[in-house]
N, C-alpha and C positions, 0 to 999 in steps of 0.2 A: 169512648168507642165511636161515638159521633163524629168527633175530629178526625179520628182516622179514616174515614168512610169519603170527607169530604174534601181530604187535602187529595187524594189522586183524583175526584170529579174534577177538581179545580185545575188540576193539571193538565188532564184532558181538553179542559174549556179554553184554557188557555193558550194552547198549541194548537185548538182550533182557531181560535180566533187567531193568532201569527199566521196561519194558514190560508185563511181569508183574507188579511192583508197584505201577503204576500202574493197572493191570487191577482185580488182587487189590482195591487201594483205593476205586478207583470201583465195584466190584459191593458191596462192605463196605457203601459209602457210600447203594444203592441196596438193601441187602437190611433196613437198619437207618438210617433217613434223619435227618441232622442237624435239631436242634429242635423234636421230637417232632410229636404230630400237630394237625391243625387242623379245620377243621369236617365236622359231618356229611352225609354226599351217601348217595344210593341210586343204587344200581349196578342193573340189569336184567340178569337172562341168561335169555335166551330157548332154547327149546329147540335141540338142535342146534350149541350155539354154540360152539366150539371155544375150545381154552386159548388160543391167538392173539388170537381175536374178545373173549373174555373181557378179555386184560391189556390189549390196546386201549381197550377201555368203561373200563377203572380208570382209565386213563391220559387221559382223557377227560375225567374227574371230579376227575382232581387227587387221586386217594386213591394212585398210584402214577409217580414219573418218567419208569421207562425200562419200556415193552412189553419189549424184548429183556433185561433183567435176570431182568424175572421168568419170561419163559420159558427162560433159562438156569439159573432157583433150582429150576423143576419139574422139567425135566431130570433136575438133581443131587440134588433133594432128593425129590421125587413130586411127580405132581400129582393134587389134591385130587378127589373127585368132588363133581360141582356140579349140582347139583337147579336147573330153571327158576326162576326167581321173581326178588322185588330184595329186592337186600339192602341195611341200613343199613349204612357204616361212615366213616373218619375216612379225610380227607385226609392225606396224609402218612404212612399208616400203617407200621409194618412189616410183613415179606411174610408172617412168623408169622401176623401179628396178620389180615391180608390171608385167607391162605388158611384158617386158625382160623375164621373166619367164612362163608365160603364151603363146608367142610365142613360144617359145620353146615346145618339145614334153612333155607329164607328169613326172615327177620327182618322182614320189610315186608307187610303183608296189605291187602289191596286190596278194598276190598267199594263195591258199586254197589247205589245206590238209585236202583231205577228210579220214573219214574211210575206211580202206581198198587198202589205195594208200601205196606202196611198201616207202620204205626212198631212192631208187634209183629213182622213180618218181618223189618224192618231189625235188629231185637234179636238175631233167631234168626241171622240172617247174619251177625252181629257177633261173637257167642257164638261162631261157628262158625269162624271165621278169628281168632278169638284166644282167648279162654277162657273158660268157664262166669264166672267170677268176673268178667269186665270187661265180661262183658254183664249181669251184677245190675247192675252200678255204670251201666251206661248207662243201664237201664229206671228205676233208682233215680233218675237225675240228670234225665234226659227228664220227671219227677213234680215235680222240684226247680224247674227252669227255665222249667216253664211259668206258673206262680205269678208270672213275673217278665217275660212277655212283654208286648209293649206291645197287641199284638193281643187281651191279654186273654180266651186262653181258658178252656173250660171243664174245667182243671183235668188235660189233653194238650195233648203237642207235635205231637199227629197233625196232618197237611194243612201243619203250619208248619217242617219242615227240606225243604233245597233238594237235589231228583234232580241225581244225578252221582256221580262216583268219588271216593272219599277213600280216603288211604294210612295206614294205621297203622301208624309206624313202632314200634319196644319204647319210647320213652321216651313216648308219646301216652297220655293220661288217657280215660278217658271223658267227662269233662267237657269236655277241650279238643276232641272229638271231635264231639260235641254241639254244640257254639259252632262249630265251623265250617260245621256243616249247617243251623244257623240261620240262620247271616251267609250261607251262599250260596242261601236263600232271599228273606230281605231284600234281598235283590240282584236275585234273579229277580222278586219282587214290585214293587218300585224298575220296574225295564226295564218294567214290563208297564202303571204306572201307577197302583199300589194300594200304599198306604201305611196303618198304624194308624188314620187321622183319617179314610179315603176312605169315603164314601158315596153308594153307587147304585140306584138304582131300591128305597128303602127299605130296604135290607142295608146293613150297620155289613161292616168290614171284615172281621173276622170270618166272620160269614154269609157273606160274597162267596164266604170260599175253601173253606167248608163245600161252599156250591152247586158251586164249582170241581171239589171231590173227586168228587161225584158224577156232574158231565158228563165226567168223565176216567173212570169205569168205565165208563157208561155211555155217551158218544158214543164209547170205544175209541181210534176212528181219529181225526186230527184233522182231519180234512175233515168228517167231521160233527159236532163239537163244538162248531161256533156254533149251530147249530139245533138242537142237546139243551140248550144253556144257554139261548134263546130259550123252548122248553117249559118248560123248569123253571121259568124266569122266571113266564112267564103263567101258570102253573098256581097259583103262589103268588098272583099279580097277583087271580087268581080264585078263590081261598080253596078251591082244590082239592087234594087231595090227591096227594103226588109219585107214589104207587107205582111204587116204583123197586126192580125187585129186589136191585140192587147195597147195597143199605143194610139191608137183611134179613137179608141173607149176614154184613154186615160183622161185627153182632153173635154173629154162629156161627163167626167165624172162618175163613169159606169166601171163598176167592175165585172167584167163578164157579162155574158147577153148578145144579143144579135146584133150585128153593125148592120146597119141600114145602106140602103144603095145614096140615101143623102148625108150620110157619117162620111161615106168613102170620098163625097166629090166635094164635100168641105176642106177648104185648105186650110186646117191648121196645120204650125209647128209639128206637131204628131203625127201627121197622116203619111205613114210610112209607103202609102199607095201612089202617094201622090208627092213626095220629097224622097229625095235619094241620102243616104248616109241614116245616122243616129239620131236620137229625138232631141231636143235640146237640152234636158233634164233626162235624168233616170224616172222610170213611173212609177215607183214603189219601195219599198223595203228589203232590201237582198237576203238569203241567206249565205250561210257556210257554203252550201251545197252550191247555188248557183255561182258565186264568187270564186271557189273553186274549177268549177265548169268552164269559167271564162278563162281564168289564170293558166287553167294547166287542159285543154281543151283534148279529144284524141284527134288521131290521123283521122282522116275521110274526105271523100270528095261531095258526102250528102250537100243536099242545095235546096229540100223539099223534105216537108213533113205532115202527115196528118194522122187527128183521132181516128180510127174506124169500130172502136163498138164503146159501149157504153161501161165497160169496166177500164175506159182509160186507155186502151192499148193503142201507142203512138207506133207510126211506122216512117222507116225515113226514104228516100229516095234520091239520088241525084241527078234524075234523068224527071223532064217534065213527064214525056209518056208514061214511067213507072207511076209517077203522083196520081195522074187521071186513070188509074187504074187501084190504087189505092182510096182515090175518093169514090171513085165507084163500090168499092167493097165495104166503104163507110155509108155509105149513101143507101146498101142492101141491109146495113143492121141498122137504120135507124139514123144515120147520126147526120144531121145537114151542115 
């Protein structure tokens, strides 16, 4: 009777233990993954985001099999603390190698070029999300590449890398860095209709996006950025001179802020008060919007523009008397 009492306990024990071995094996096989690892992916962790939401995103990416393994390895083993950001790593990885990197600060630095930001800003920004040394090599390389563009400029890549977010993962060059915000310019210039060979209203490509740079600090908004590249237009059209203070500045390094009566009687290259035609470089970053504006401009004879209140509202003119009556009614809300 005894015997039969203990041949199914033994059964039981036994198909526990395959069980635990089977267990044991498969978390092995999930903590340390057959055929090492395979390509690289970035992982996001947002703030907030729990070790759950975490081995989820890996597991998403193909950098880890089982969610429940590796919340079973934190468990047992710790779990890591994990700073916001994205990080690079390998598909397939192990959970060392996994959480090794996740301690760690983020590996993926994310910098936005907006419209209107200088290519000496985008440096500082650069510099600043990765390191002194690989912002030389980009301000080094941006001196490099422009000698080679087809727009043929004047010796900058200003006005000619394309606004948006670029991710620099640890194994990104500066150089490769730079090629890609060129090509996503060429791209943006391509969409808008302006290619190396395009010429309009007398402006070489070139010039176009020069003019671009400047109706983008200067129209701001883009709802009035056809009618500040229409002025600019006709202003040249008329052998007038731009006075445009955004180009003044550029040369100071200033974005926006009051031009000084000694900004204005400085003769740099820029000082649109004091040199007639375009600046010699573009001063910034174009969008769609201004790029546009300049390409496909409307009809007008405006020749004058200015802010008059403080929510922005530009007004045009083509008569100097309308202007000094529009600065007068800027001048009544405020605005110098």
């Amino acid at each position: 009777m005894a015997f039969m009492l203990t041949k199914p306990l033994g059964r039981i024990v036994l198909g526990f233990g395959v069980l635990v071995v089977v267990a044991f094996v498969w978390f092995a096989l999930q903590i340390n993954p057959i055929g090492g690892s395979g390509h690289e992916v970035i992982v996001t962790v947002h703030q907030g985001d729990s070790i759950s939401t975490i081995a989820s995103e890996l597991h998403a990416e193909g950098v880890i099999s089982s969610p429940l393994a590796f919340r079973f390895d934190t468990l047992i083993f710790g779990t890591p603390t994990v700073l916001p950001g994205s990080y690079q790593m390998k598909q397939g990885a192990t959970f060392a190698q996994v959480k090794s990197i996740l301690s760690a600060h983020p590996n993926v630095r994310v910098v936005d070029v907006l419209p209107g930001l200088t290519l000496h800003e985008v440096a500082v920004d650069v510099a600043a999300d990765t390191s002194n040394t690989f912002g030389d090599h980009f301000v080094a390389e941006a001196t490099a590449m422009a000698s080679t563009s087809a727009y043929k400029p004047n010796g900058s890549l200003e006005g000619l890398i394309g606004a948006g977010q670029y991710v620099i993962t640890p194994s990104e060059t500066a150089s490769g860095l730079l090629k890609a915000m060129v090509k996503s310019f060429d791209h943006e210039a391509k969409a808008a209709g302006l290619t190396p060979a395009t010429t309009i209203n007398g402006l070489d490509a070139y010039q176009l996006v020069i003019a671009a740079s400047i109706d983008e600090k200067e129209g701001y908004y883009p709802r009035y950025m056809p009618k500040v590249a229409r002025v600019i237009l006709n202003r040249l059209a008329q052998g007038m001179y731009l006075r445009m203070d955004s180009t003044v500045l550029y040369y100071f390094e200033q974005d926006g802020g009051t031009v000084t009566p000694a900004m204005l009687q400085t003769p740099t290259p820029y000082n649109t008060y004091l040199h007639a035609g375009l600046t010699p470089t573009p001063i910034c970053t174009v969008s769609k919007y201004s790029l546009n504006a300049v390409l496909h401009p409307p009809s007008g004879s405006w020749l004058y523009f200015t802010v008059v209140n403080r929510n922005g509202k530009t007004l045009f003119s083509s008569t100097f008397a309308q202007q000094l009556k529009n600065e007068t009614l800027a001048q009544k809300n405020g605005i110098e």
